[in-house]
PASEBA-1860 file (N, C-alpha, C; in nm, 3 decimals):
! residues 115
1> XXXXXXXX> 9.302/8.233/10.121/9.368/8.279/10.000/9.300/8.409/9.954 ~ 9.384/8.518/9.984/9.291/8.650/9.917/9.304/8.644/9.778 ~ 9.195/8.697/9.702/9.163/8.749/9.588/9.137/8.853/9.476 ~ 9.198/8.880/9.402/9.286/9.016/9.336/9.162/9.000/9.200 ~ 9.104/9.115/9.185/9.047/9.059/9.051/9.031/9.229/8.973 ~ 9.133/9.249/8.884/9.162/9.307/8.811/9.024/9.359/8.696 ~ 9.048/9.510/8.676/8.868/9.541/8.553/8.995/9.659/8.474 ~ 8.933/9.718/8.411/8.940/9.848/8.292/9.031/9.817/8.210
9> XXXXXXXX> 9.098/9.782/8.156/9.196/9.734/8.076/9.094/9.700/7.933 ~ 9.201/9.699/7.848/9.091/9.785/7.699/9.212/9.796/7.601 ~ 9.119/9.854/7.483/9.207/9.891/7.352/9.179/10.049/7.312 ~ 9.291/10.126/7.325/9.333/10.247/7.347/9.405/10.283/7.222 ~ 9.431/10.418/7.160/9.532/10.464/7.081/9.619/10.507/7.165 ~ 9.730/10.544/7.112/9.818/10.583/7.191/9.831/10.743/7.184 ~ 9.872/10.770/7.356/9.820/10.931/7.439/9.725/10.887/7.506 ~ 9.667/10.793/7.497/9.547/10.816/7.586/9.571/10.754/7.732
17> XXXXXXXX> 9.459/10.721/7.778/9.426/10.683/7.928/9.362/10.599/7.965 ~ 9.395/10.490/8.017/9.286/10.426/8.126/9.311/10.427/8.284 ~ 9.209/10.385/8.318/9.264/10.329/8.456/9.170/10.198/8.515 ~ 9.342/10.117/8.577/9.306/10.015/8.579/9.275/9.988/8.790 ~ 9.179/9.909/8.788/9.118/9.892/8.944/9.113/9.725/8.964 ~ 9.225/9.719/9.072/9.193/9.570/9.149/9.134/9.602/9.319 ~ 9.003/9.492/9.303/8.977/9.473/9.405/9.018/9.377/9.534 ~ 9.011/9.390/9.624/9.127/9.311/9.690/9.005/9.236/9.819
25> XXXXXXXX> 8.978/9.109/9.829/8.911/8.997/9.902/8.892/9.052/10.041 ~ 9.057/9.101/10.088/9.000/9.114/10.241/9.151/9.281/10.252 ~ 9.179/9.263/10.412/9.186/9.424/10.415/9.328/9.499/10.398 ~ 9.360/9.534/10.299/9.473/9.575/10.196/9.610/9.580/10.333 ~ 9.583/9.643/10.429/9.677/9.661/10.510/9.737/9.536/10.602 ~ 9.680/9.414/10.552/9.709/9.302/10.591/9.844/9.273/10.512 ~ 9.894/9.339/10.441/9.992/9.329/10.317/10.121/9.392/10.313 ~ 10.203/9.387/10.291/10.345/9.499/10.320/10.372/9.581/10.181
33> XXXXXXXX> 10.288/9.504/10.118/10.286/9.600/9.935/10.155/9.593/9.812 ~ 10.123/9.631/9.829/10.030/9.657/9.645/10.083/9.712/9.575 ~ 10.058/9.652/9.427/10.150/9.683/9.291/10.058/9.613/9.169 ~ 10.120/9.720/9.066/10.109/9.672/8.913/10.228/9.589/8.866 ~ 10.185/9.521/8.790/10.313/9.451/8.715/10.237/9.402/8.588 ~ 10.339/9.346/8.463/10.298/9.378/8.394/10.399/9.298/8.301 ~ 10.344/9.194/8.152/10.363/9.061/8.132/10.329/9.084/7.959 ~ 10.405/9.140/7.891/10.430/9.138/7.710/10.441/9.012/7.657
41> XXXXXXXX> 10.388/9.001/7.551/10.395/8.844/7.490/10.573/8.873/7.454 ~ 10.652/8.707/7.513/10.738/8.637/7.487/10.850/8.759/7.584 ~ 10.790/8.846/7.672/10.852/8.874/7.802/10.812/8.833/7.929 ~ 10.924/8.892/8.012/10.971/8.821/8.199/10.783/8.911/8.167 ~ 10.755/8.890/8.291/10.654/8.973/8.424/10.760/9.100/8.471 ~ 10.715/9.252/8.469/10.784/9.336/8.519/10.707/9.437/8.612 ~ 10.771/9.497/8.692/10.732/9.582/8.784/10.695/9.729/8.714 ~ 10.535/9.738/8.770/10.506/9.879/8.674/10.476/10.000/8.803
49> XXXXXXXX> 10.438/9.925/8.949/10.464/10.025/9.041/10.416/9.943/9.193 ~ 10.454/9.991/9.286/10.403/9.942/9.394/10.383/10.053/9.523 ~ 10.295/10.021/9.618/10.291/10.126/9.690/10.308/10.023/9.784 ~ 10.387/10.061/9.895/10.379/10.032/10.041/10.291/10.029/10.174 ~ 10.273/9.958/10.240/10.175/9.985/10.335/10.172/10.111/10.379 ~ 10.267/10.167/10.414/10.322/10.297/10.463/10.306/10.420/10.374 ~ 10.269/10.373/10.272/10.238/10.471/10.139/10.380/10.497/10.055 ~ 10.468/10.426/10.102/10.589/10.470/9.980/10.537/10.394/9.862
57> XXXXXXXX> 10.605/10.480/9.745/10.554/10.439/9.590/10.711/10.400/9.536 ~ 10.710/10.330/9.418/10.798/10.281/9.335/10.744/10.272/9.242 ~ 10.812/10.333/9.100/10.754/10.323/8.947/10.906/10.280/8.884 ~ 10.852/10.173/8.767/10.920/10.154/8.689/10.976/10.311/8.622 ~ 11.115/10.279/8.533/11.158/10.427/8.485/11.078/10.417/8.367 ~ 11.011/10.347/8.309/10.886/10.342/8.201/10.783/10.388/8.222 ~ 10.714/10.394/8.363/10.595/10.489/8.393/10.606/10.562/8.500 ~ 10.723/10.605/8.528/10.767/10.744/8.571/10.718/10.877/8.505
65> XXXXXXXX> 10.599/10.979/8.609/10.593/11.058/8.495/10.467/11.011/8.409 ~ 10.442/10.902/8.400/10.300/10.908/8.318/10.192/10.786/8.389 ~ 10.249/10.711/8.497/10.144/10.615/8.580/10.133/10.680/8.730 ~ 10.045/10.657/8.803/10.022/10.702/8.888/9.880/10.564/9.011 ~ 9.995/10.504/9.075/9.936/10.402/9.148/9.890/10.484/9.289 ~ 9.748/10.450/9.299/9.692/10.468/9.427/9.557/10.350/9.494 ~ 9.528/10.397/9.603/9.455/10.308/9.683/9.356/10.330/9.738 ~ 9.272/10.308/9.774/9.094/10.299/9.839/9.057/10.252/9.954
73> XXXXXXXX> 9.125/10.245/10.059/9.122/10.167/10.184/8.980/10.146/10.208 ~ 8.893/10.230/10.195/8.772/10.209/10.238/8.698/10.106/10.124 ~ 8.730/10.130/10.001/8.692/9.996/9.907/8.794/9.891/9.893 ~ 8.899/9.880/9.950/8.967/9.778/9.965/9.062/9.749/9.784 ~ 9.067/9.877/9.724/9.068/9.868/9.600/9.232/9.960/9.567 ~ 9.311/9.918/9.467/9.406/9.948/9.413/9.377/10.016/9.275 ~ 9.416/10.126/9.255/9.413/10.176/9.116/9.554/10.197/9.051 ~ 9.556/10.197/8.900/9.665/10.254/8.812/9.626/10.351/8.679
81> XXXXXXXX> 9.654/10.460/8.729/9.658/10.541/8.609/9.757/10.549/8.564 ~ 9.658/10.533/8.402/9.765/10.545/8.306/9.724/10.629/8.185 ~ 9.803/10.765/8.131/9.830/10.838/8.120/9.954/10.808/7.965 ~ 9.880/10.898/7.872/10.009/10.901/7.788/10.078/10.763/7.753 ~ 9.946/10.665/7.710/10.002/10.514/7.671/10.060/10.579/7.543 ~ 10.134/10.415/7.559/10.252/10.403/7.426/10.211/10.279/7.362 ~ 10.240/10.210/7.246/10.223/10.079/7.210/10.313/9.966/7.291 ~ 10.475/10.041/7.301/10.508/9.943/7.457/10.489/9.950/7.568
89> XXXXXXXX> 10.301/10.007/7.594/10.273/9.974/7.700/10.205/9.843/7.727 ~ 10.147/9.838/7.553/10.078/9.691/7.537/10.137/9.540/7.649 ~ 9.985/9.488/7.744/10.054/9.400/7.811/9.943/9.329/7.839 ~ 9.968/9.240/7.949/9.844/9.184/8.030/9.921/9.236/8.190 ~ 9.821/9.348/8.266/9.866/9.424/8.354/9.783/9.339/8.500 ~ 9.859/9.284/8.609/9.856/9.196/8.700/9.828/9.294/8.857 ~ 9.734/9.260/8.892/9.772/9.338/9.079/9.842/9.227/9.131 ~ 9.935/9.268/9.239/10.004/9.188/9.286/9.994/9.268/9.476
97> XXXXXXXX> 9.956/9.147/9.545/9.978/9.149/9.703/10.102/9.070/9.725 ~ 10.148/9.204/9.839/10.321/9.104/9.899/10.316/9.112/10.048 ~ 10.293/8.994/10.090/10.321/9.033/10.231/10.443/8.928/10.295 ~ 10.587/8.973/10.283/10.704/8.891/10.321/10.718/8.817/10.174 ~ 10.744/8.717/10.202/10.784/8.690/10.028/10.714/8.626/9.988 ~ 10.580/8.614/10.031/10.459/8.557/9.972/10.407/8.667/9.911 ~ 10.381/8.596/9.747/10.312/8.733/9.665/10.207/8.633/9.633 ~ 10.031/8.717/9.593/9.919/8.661/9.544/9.873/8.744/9.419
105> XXXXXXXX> 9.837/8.707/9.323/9.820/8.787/9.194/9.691/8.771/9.128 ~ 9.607/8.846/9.068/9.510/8.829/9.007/9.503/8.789/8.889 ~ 9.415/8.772/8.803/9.405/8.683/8.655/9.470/8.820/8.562 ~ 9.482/8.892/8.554/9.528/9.006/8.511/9.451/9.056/8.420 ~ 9.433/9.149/8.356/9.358/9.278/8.272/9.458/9.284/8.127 ~ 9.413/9.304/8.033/9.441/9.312/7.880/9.474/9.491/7.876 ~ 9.596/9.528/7.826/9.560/9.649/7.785/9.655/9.642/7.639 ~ 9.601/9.730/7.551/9.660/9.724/7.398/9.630/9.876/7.355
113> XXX> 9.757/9.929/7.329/9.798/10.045/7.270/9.800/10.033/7.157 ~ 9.741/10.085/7.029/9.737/10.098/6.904/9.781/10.197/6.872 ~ 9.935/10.221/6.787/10.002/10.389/6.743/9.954/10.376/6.651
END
């Protein structure tokens, strides 16, 4: 069972920045996707970006333009910048591994935008 364990996530005003880093158990390319997603009190779980083994990216049309998902092969590590928070960015922000339609997710990271 690999292991996703999510850090930087925080309390921010809004404009600002963090970036958030999951570390990943064993070796990322074992996977067909890494991604953010991302879980508002009394909302679904939503897609905030994913990159492909192959390096294709996908961003929500919400952090289009102001997130920016990348990867660390050599630390085995996923990042998300984020850029130009909003208060509906406020969430609990999840790494997510997909390999076929098995997905594995980490305990997820707190982030809170204060306007």
């Amino acid at each position: 069972q690999v292991q996703l364990v999510e850090s930087g996530g925080g309390l921010v005003h809004a404009g600002g920045s963090l970036t958030l880093s999951c570390v990943v158990s064993e070796n990322m390319f074992n996977f067909n996707y890494m991604g953010w997603y991302r879980q508002a009190p009394g909302k679904q779980r939503e897609l905030v970006a994913t990159m492909s083994v192959g390096g294709s990216l996908d961003y929500a049309d919400s952090a289009k333009g102001r997130f920016t998902i990348s990867r660390d092969n050599t630390k085995n590590t996923v990042y998300l910048q984020m850029n130009s928070l909003k208060p509906e960015d406020t969430a609990i922000y999840y790494c997510n591994a997909r390999l076929l339609s098995e997905n594995d997710w980490g305990h997820g990271t707190q982030v809170t935008v204060s306007s």
